[in-house]
C-alpha positions in Angstrom: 120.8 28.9 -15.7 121.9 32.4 -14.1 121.1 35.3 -16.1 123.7 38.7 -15.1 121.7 41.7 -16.2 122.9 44.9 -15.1 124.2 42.8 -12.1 126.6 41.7 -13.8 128.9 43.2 -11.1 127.3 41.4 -7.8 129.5 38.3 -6.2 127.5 35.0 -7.1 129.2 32.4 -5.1 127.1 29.2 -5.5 127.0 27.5 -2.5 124.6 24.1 -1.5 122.9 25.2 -4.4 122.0 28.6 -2.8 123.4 32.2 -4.1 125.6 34.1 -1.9 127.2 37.7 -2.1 129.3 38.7 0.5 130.0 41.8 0.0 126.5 42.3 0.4 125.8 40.3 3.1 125.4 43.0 6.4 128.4 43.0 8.6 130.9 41.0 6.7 134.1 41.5 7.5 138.2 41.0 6.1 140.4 41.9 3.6 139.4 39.8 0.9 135.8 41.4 1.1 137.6 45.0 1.2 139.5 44.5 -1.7 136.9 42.6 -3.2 134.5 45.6 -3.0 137.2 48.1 -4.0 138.0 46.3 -7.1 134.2 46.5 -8.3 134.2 50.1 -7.1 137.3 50.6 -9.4 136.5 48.4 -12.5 133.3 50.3 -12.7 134.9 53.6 -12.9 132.9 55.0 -10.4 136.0 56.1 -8.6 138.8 54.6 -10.8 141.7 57.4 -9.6 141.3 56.6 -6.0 145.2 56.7 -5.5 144.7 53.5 -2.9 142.7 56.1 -0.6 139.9 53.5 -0.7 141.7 50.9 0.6 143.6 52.3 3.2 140.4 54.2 4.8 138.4 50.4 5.6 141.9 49.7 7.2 142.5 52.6 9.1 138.7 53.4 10.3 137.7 49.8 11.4 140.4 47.4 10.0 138.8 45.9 7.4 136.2 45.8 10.1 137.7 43.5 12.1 137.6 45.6 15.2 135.3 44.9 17.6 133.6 47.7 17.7 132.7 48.0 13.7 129.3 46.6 13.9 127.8 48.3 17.3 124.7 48.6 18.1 122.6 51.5 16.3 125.6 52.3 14.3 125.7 51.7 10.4 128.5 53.2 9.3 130.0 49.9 8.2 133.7 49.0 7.6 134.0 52.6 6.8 132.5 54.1 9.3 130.2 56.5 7.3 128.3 58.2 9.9 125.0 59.1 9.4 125.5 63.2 9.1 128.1 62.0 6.5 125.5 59.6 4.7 122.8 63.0 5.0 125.4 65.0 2.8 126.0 62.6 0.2 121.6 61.9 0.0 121.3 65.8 -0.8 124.6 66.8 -2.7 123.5 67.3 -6.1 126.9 67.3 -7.4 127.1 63.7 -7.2 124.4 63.0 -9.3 126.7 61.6 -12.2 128.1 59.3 -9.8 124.7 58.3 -8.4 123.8 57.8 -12.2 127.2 55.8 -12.7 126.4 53.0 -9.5 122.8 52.5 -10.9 124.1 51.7 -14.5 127.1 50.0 -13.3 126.2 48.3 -10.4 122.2 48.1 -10.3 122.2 50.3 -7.2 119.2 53.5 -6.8 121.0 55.2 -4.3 118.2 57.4 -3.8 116.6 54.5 -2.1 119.4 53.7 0.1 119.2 54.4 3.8 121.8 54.5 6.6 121.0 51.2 8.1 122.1 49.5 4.2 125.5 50.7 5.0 126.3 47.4 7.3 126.1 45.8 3.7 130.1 46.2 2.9 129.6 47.5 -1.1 127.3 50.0 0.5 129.8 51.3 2.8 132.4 51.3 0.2 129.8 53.4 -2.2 129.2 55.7 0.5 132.8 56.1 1.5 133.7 56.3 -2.4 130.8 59.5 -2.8 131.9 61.2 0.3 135.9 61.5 -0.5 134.4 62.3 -4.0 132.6 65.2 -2.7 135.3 66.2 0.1 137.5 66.3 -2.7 136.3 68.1 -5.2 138.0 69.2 -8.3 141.2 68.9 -6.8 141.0 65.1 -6.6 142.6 62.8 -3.9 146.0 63.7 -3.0 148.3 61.5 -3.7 150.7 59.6 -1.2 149.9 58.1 2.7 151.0 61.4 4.5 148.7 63.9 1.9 145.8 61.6 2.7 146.2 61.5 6.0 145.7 65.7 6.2 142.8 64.9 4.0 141.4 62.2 6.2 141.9 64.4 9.0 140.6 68.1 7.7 137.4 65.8 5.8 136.3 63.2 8.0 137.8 63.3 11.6 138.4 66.8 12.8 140.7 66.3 15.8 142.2 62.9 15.1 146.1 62.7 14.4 147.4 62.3 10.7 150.0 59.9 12.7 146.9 57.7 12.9 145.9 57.4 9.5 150.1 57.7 8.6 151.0 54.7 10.7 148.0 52.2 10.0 148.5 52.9 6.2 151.8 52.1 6.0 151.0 48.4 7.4 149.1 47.9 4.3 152.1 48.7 2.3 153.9 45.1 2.2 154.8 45.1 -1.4 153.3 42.3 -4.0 152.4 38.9 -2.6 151.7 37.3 -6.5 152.3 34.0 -7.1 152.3 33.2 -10.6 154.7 34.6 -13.1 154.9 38.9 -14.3 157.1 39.8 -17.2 156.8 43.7 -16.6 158.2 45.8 -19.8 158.6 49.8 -19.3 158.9 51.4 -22.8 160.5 54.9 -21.3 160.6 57.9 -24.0 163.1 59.7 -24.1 162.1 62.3 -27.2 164.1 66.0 -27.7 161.2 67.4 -25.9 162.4 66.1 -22.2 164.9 67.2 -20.5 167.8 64.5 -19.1 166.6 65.0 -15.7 163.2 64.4 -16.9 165.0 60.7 -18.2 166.5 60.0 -14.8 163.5 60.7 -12.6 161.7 57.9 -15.0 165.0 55.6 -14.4 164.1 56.1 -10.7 160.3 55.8 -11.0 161.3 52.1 -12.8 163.6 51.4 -10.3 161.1 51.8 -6.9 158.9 49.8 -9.0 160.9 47.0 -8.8 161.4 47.1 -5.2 158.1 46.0 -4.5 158.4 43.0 -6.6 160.5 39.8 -6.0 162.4 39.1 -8.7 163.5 36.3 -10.2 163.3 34.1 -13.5 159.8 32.5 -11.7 158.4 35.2 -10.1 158.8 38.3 -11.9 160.9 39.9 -14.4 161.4 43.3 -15.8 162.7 44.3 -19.5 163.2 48.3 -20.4 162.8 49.9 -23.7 164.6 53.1 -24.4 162.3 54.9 -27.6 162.8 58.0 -29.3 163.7 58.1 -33.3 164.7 54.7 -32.5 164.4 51.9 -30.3 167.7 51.0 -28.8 169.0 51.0 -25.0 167.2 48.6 -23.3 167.3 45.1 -22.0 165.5 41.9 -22.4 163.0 40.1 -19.9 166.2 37.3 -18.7 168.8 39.6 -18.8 168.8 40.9 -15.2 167.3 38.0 -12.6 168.2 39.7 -9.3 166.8 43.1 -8.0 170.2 44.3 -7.1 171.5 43.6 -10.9 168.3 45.0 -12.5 168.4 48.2 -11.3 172.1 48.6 -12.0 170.9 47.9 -15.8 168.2 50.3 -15.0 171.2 53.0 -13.9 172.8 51.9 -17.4 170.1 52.9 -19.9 171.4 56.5 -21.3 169.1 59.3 -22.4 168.8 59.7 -26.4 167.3 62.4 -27.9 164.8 61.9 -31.1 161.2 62.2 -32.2 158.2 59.9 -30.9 158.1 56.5 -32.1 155.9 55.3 -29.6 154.3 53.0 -32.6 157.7 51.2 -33.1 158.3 51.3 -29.0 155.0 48.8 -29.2 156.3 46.8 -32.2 159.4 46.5 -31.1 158.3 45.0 -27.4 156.0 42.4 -29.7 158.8 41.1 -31.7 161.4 41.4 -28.9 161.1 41.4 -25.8 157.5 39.4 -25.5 159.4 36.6 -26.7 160.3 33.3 -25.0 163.9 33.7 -26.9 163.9 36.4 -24.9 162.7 35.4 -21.5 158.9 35.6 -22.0 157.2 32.7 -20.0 153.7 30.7 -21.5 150.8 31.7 -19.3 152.5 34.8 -17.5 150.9 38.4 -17.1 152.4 40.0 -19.7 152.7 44.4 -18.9 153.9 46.8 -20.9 153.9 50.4 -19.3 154.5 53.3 -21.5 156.1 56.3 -19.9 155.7 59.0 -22.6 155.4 63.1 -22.7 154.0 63.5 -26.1 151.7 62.8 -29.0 152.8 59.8 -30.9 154.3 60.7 -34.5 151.9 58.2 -36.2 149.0 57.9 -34.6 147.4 55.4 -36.5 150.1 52.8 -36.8 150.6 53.1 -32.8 146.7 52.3 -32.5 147.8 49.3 -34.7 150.7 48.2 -33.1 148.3 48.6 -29.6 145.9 46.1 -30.6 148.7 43.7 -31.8 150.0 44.2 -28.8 146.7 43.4 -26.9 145.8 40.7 -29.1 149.0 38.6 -28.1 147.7 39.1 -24.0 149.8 42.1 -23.8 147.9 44.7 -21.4 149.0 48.0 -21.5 149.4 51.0 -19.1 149.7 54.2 -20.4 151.3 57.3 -18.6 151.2 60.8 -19.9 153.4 63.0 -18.2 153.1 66.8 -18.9 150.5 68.6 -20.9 151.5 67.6 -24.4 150.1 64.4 -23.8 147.2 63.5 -26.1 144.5 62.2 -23.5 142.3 60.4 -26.3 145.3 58.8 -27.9 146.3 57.2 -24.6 142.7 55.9 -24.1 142.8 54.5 -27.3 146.5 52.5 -26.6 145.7 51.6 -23.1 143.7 48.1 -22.0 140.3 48.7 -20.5 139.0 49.7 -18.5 140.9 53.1 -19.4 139.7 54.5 -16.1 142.3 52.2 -14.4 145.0 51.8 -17.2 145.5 55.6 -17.9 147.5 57.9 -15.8 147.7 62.0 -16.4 150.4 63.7 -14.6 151.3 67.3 -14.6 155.4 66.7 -14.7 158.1 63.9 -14.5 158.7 64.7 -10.8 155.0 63.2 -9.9 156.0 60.0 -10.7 157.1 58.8 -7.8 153.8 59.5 -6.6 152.4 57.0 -8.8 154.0 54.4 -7.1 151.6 52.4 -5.1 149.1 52.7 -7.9 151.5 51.2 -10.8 152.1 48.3 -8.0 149.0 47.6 -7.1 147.6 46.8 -10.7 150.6 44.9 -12.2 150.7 43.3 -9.0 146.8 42.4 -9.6 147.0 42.0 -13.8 146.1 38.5 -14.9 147.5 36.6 -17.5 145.5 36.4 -20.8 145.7 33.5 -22.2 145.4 33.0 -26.4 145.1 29.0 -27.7 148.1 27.1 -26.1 148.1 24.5 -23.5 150.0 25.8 -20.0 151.1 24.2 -17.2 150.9 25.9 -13.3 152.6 24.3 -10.3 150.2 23.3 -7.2 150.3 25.8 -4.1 149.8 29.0 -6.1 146.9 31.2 -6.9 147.1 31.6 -10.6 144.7 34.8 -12.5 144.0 34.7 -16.0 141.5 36.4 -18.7 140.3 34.6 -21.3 139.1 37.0 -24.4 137.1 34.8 -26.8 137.5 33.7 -30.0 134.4 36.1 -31.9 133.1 33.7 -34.1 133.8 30.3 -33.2 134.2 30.6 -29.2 136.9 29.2 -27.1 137.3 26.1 -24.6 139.1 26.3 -21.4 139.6 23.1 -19.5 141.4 22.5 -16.3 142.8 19.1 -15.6 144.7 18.2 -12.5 147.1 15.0 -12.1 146.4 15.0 -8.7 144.0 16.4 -6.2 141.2 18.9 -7.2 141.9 22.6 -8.6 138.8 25.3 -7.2 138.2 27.4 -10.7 136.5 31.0 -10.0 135.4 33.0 -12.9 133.5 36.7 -13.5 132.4 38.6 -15.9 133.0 41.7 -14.0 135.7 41.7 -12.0 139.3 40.8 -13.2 140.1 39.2 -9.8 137.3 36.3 -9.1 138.2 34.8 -5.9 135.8 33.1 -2.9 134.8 36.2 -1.9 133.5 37.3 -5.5 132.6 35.5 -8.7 130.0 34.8 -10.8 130.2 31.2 -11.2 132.3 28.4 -9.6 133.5 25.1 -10.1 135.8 22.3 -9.3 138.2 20.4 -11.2 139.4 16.7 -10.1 141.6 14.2 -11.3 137.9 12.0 -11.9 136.5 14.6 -13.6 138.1 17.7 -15.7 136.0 20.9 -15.4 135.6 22.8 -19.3 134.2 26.6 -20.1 133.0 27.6 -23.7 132.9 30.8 -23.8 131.3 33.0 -26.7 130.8 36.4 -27.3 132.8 39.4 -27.1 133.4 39.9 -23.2 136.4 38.7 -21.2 135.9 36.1 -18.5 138.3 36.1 -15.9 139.7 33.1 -14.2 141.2 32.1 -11.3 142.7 28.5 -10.2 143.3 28.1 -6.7 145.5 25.0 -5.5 147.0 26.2 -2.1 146.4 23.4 -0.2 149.6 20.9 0.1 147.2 17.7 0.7 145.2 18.1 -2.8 147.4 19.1 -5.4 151.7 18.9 -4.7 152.9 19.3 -8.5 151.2 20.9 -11.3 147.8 21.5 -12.9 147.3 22.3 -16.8 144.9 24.8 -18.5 144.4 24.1 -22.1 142.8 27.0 -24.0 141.3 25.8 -27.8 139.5 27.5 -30.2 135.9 26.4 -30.7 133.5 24.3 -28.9 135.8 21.4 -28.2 133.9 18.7 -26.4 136.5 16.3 -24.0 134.8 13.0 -22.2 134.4 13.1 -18.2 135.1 17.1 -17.9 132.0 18.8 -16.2 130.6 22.0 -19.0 129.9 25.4 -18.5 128.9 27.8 -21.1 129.1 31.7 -20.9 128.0 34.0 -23.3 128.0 37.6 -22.9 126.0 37.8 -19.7 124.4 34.3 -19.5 126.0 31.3 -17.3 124.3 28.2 -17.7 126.0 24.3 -17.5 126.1 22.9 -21.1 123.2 20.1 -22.0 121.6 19.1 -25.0 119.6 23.0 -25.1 123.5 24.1 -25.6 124.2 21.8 -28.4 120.8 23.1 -30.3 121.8 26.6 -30.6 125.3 25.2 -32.2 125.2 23.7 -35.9 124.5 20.4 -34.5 121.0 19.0 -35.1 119.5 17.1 -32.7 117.7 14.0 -33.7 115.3 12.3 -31.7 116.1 8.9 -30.4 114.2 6.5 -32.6 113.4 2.5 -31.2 116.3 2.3 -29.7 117.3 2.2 -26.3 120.5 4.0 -25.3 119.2 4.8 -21.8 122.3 2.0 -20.4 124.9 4.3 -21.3 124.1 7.8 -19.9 125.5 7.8 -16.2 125.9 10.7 -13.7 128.6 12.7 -16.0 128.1 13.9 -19.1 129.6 11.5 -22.0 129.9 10.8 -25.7 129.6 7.6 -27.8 129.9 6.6 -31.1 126.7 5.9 -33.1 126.7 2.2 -34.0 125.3 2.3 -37.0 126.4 6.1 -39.4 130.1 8.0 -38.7 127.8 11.1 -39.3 126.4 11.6 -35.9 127.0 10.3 -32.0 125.3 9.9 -29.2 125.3 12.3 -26.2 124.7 11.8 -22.6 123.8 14.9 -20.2 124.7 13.5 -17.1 121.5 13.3 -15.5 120.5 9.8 -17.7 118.9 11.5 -20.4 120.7 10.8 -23.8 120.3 12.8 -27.6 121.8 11.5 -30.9 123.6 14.7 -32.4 123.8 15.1 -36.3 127.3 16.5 -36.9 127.3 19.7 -39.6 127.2 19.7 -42.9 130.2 17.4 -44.2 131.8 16.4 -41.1 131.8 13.1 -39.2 132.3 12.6 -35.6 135.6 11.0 -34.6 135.9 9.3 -31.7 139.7 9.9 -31.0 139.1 13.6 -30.4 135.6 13.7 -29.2 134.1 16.0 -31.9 132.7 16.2 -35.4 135.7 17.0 -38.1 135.7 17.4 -41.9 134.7 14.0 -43.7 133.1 12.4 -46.0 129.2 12.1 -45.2 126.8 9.1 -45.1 123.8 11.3 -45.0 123.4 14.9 -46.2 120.7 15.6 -43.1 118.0 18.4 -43.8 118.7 22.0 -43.2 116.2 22.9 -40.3 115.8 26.3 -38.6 115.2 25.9 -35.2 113.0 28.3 -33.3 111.4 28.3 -29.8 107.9 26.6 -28.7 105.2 28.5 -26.8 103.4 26.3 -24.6 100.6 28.3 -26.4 102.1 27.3 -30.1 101.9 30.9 -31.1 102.7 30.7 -34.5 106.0 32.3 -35.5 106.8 33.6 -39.3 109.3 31.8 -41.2 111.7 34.6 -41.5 112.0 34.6 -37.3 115.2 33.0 -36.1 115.4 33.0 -32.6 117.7 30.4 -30.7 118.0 28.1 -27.8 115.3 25.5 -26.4 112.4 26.6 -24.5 110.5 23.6 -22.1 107.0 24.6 -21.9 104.4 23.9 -18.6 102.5 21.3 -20.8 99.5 22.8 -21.9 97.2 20.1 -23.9 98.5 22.2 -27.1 101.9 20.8 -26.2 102.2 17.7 -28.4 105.5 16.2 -26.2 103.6 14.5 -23.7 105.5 11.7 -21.5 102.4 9.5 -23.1 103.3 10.4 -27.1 107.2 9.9 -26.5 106.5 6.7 -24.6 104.9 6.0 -28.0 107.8 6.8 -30.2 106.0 10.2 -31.5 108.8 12.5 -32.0 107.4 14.6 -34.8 104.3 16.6 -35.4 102.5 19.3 -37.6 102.5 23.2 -36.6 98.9 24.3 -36.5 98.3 26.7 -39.4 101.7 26.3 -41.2 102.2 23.4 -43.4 106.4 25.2 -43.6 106.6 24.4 -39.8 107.0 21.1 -37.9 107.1 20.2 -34.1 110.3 18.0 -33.1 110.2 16.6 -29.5 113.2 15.7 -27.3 113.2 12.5 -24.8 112.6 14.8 -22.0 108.7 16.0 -21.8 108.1 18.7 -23.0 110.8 20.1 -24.3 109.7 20.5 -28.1 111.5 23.2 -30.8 109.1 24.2 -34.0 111.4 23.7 -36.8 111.1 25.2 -40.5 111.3 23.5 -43.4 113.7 24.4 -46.5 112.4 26.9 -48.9 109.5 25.5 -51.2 109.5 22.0 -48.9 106.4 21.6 -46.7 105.8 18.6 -43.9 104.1 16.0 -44.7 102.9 14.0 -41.3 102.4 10.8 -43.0 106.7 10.4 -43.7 107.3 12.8 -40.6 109.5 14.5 -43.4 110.0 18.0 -45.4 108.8 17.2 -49.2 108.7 19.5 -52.1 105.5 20.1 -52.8 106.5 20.9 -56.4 110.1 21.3 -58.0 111.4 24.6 -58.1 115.2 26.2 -58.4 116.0 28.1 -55.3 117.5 31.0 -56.8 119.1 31.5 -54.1 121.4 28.3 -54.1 123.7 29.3 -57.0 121.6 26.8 -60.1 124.5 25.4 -62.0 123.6 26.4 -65.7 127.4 25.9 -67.1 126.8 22.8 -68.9 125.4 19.4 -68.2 124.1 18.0 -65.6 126.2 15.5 -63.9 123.9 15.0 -61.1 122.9 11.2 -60.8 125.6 10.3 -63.2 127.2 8.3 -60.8 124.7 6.6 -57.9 125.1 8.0 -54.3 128.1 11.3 -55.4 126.4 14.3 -54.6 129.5 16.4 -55.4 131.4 17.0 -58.6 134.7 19.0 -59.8 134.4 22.1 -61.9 137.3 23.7 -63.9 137.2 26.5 -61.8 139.2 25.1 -59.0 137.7 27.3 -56.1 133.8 25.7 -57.4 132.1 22.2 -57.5 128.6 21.0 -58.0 127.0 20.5 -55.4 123.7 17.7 -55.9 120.7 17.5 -53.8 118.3 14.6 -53.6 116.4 15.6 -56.4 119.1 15.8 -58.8 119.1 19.2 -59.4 123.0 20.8 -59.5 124.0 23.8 -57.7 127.3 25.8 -57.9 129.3 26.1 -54.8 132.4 28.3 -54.2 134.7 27.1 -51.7 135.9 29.9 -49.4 138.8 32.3 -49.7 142.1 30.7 -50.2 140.4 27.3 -50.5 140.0 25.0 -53.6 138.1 22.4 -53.9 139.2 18.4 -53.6 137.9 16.2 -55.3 139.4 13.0 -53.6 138.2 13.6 -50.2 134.8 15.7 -52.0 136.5 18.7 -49.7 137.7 22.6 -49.9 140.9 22.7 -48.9 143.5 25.2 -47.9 146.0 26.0 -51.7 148.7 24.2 -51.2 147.2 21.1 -49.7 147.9 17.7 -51.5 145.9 14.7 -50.9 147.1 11.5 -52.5 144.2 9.5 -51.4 142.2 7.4 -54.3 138.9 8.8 -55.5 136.2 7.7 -53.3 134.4 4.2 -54.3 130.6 4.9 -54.5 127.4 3.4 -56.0 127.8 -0.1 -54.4 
């Protein structure tokens, strides 16, 4: 298992089984490390507004440190050639402090114990070279455009060099976008009473050297426009315009309309409209909307609405505020995050064309973010996506290839995982899928990389579910907020599954080198799991469900066996007692101290189950593995009994707690083996438990219960299914 702390933003490439980290690995060296390193630098908001000064410096000093001379002897400086009087003024400028703060919080590095010689590590030099221009620079900020920067590389770092020199290497950099999956770009351009029609065109201009960088097509990328003031009119949709040349005659088209700021109808309308595959939206592009604007919004909380409607669909937005009406913290609030990199400030319309490079470099860079669908990416293409997961029940991404193998990089820091930087790897072949469940609240990015002719020559699909949706041959990793770790039996304990142990019989035939599921021979209520290194567990499926072979997971039904609720909390190899009321999850395997009942010798014997020292509530449950054993807490007023390795009232009480059914009679045992009964009250049954005692349920909202199937359904739902035959 790999465990991110505040690391979280170090490349984990696994490798033989080893970590590696090239961008801090000393004297590595290209242009994937580069923009690896500048991306972390960026996404951390240590130096977010860079204006591409970052980038273009490791070019222009040492060429992504590909020259020769980069890594000489007795010099550190790195890619960016941070010379050591340079490194002396950032160690003693106490107006970088915040910064310094900012890489030790964001990035787990105490710069004050950095020295020189730690600079040949490349996210080292790319710190130092970040501090520096920050200090050089001052409250005036970097300059923006290649021929400002280059009199600010010349009057900051290299006294005597030409600008030419920083001018000419720069502009080899500037090649346009080189994506390969799909963009649908939309600019929502205001054009409110309070700008001027000048103000209009310069934005129509702005759009238009946009689109130069791009190649545009209906499979590459396309570009829609909204025109919003009082209204929303003026525009064009994302398939109208399919050639540069015609786009930016459309652009020329779009007139200037005078009106208020409806920069919350703007969003809606770009939702409803253009975001649309009627419209030319395609499944599993990057989906951008950039807002040009001048002004507050005139209602701010329905734009914050229409925002995160926006963003929930995998909308990312960009947010420019041009002039000082702008409301900074509104903008904040509209854009994607990080805000540091989705948020631009400008002083007047005629800066704009300033922005140029930047606005490029992140659509060009935006991944896709993909909701519940299944999608479909042809071969030879390096495909980006972000995955936000579902916050309760998790979501499933699995990658399955008809042909070849598919590499899959993900991160939990960066948005563009590649070779070069990820947190966790993996391969997808046509013998064997590969699956991430991810939980939590943090986006994972993804990338799928198929560029080589020989292994995959037509497409690949990504299916993206909703909950922990186990599939049969597909390798299993689970993330959850800033744990990695492959998916076993410890993964299935801290889900509503209860794990049995295996009994007399002997499975051990079916587990091979994969992980798989079978059906369990004898009860629908529970299967049998494999881990793929030959050790099997028999799962209990939740609470009224039963597992169906077909899709490979446990789905509502009607139940054999109501199991025991257990709690499941961690074992000390020192069997610490734990109070009742703790509920810690997940599996812990202990060294196998005597006090440790799950001994190879007591499973070999069958013993699965034992008492907790000094708590008759508790009970030890072992696993086939040694020593892996979970304490386990019995229901409320039950206590273990050893001698029918079971939880037993010790005397009959009503848990208050379960809703006592005190309507009317009892219907409990009325009818042998029914455990549930209809009430009037269509949204509550009776629910029975083994004793015969009759609580009230209440089925959740919108739901009623079903008396056929002994199941809440959704209103509206008929079943014509006979009542269920029971007692024989």
């Amino acid at each position: 298992m790999l465990k991110l702390g505040v690391l979280t933003f170090f490349v984990v490439c696994f490798v033989n089984g080893q970590l590696t980290d090239k961008t801090r690995t000393p004297n590595a060296s290209g242009s994937d490390v580069v923009e690896a390193v500048v991306n972390l630098i960026r996404e951390a908001c240590i130096f977010p507004n860079d204006k591409l000064y970052l980038r273009r410096l490791a070019y222009v000093e040492s060429m992504d440190g590909l020259e020769a001379n980069t890594y000489r002897p007795n010099y550190y400086g790195g890619i960016w050639q941070i010379d050591q009087d340079m490194f002396q003024q950032i160690a003693t400028a106490k107006v970088l402090d915040d910064a310094k703060k900012m890489i030790k919080q964001s990035i787990g590095i105490d710069w004050s114990k950095v020295q020189w010689a730690d600079l040949a590590k490349p996210l080292y030099s790319g710190l130092a070279a970040s501090l520096f221009t920050l200090l050089k620079a001052g409250n005036n900020g970097i300059p923006r455009g290649i021929e400002y920067q280059a009199n600010f590389w010349v009057n900051t770092s290299r006294p005597g060099q030409l600008a030419n020199v920083f001018f000419t290497k720069s502009n080899k950099l500037e090649t346009g976008c080189k994506r390969t999956n799909a963009l649908d770009l939309v600019f929502a351009l205001d054009s409110s009473t309070s700008l001027a029609p000048q103000d209009f065109d310069v934005a129509k201009q702005f759009v238009k050297s946009i689109v130069d960088s791009f190649e545009i097509s209906s499979d590459k990328t396309q570009v829609g426009v909204i025109r919003f003031s009082t209204t929303v009119d003026g525009g064009f949709n994302l398939n109208q315009h399919t050639s540069a040349d015609g786009l930016k005659k459309a652009i020329d088209g779009v007139q200037y309309k005078s009106g208020g700021t409806h920069t919350a109808e703007a969003i809606e309308f770009a939702i409803k409209n253009l975001f649309t595959t009627t419209n030319g939206a395609r499944l599993g592009s990057s989906k951008i909307l950039i807002l040009v604007t001048d002004g507050r919004s005139e209602n701010g909380i329905e734009t914050l609405k229409q925002a995160a409607a926006a963003k929930a669909k995998g909308i990312s937005i960009f947010a420019i505020g041009v002039t000082a009406q702008v409301v900074e913290r509104e903008l904040n609030a509209v854009a994607s995050q990080p805000t540091c990199t989705h948020v631009q400030i400008l002083n007047s319309f005629a800066d704009l064309d300033s922005l140029k490079a930047e606005i490029e470099q992140v659509s060009c860079k935006a991944p896709a973010v993909l909701t519940p669908n299944k999608y479909v990416y042809g071969c030879n293409s390096d495909v980006a996506v972000q995955i936000l997961p579902n916050v309760k029940a998790g979501t499933t991404v699995t990658v399955m290839v008809d042909e070849g193998q598919v590499n899959v990089y993900g991160s939990l820091a960066t948005s563009n995982p590649n070779a070069i930087i990820n947190d966790f790897n993996s391969l997808a072949t046509l013998s064997a899928s590969t699956s991430f469940f991810i939980k939590g609240d943090k986006a994972v990015s993804l990338a799928f990389v198929s560029n080589k002719a020989v292994s995959c020559k037509t497409n690949f699909t990504v299916n993206v579910e909703q909950g922990m949706m186990a599939h049969k041959n597909v390798h299993l990793l689970c993330i959850e907020d800033n744990i990695i770790q492959n998916c076993t039996a410890e993964t299935l304990q801290k889900s509503p599954y209860l794990i049995l142990p295996p009994g007399r019989n002997n499975y051990l035939g079916l587990c091979n080198a994969i992980p798989e599921f079978f059906v369990f021979p004898e009860r629908n209520d529970r299967f049998i799991f494999c881990d793929g290194q030959g050790h099997y567990f028999i799962v209990l499926c939740p609470l009224d469900s039963i597992f169906d072979s077909n899709v490979l997971r446990c789905i509502p039904g009607k139940l054999l066996l109501t199991p025991i609720t257990t709690t499941s909390m961690p074992l000390t190899s020192t069997l610490t007692p734990v109070p009742t009321t703790a509920v810690p999850t997940g599996v812990v395997v202990p060294t196998g101290t005597p006090k440790n009942p799950c001994t190879p010798q007591n499973l070999a014997l069958g013993l699965y189950f034992f008492e907790y020292p000094g708590n008759k509530q508790l009970f030890i449950e072992c696993y086939n593995l040694p020593y892996v054993a979970v304490v386990k807490s019995c229901d409320v007023h039950h206590y273990w009994d050893q001698r029918t390795l079971t939880c037993l009232y010790r005397q009959v009480v009503v848990d208050p707690t379960k809703g006592v059914y005190s309507g009317g009679s009892n219907p409990c045992n009325t009818i042998p083996n029914l455990f549930y009964y209809p009430l009037p009250e269509k949204t509550k049954y009776i629910h029975c438990d083994d004793f015969g005692d009759a609580f009230e349920k209440t089925c959740p909202n919108n739901f009623i219960w079903s008396q056929p199937i002994l199941q809440c359904i959704p209103r509206g739902v008929i079943f014509s299914a006979p009542p269920p035959v029971v007692g024989k």
